[in-house]
N, C-alpha and C positions, 0 to 999 in steps of 0.2 A: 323042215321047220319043227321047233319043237314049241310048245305051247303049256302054259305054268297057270295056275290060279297066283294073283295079287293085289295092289292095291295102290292106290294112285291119291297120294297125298298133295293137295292144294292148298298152300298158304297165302292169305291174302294180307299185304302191307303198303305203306306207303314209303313213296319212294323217299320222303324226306326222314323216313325213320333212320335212329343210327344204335347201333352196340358198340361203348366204348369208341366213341369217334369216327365207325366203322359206319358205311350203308350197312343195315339190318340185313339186305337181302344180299349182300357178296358175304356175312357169316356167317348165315344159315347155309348155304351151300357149300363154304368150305367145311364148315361143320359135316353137313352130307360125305364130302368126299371123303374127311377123317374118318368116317365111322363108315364108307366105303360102301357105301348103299349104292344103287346100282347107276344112277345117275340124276343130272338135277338140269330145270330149263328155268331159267326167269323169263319172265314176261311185261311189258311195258304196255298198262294202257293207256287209252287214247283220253277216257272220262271216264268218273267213277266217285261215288262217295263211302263211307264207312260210318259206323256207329259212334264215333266219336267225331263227327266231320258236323258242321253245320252249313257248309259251301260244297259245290258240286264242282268238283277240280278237273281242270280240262285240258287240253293241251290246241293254244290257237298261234295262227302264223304271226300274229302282231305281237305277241308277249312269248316268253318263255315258262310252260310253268314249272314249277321247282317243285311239287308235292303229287306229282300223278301217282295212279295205282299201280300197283307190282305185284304179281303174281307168281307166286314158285313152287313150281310143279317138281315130281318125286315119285317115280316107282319102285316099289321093291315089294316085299310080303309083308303083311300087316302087323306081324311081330316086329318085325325091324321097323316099321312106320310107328309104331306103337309108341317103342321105345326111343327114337329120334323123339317124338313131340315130347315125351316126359323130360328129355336134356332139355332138348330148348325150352322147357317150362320153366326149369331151375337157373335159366341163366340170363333172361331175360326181365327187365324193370317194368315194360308196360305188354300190357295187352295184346295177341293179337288173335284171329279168326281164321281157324284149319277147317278142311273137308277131306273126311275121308272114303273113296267110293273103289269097291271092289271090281275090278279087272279082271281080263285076260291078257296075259303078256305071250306075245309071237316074240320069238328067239329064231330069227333068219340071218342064216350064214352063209349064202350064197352058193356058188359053185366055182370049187377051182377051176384056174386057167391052165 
């Protein structure tokens, strides 16, 4: 096992956000993978509101809702985080709310068979 200092980028959006027609969060990730950062997880929650939200968006079995929370999560080293969030600054129209919190990254490769 080998074991790295990094950094573990969390982007918080709503699911109804969009880039150029696009869900916001399937461009941020291709975005990631272009710029080949080590990998990317979305996350769907369940409830959740935001700084621009004045309803608390939830997900119930009677309705469908269409604006839940999205989280997309990112590790790599903080230079490379650094510099993703300044692209995606320049290329997006509104707002959104990053956390960046330093890791340790385990790199486990198993054992041949």
């Amino acid at each position: 096992m080998r074991t790295e200092d990094g950094c573990l980028l969390r982007i918080f959006a709503g699911e109804g956000d969009k880039h150029e027609g696009r869900p916001l969060y399937e461009w941020i990730v291709a975005q990631a993978q272009a710029q080949q950062l080590s990998g990317a997880t979305v996350y769907r929650g369940l409830m959740g509101f935001g700084a621009h939200t004045r309803v608390i968006h939830t997900f119930k079995i009677t309705r469908l809702a269409e604006d839940l929370p999205i989280v997309i999560e990112i590790a790599d080293s903080r230079d490379k985080l650094d510099g993703f969030l300044t692209f995606i600054e320049h290329h997006i129209s509104s707002g959104l709310v990053a956390t960046l919190q330093p890791i340790e990254i385990h790199i486990i490769q198993g054992r041949a068979k």
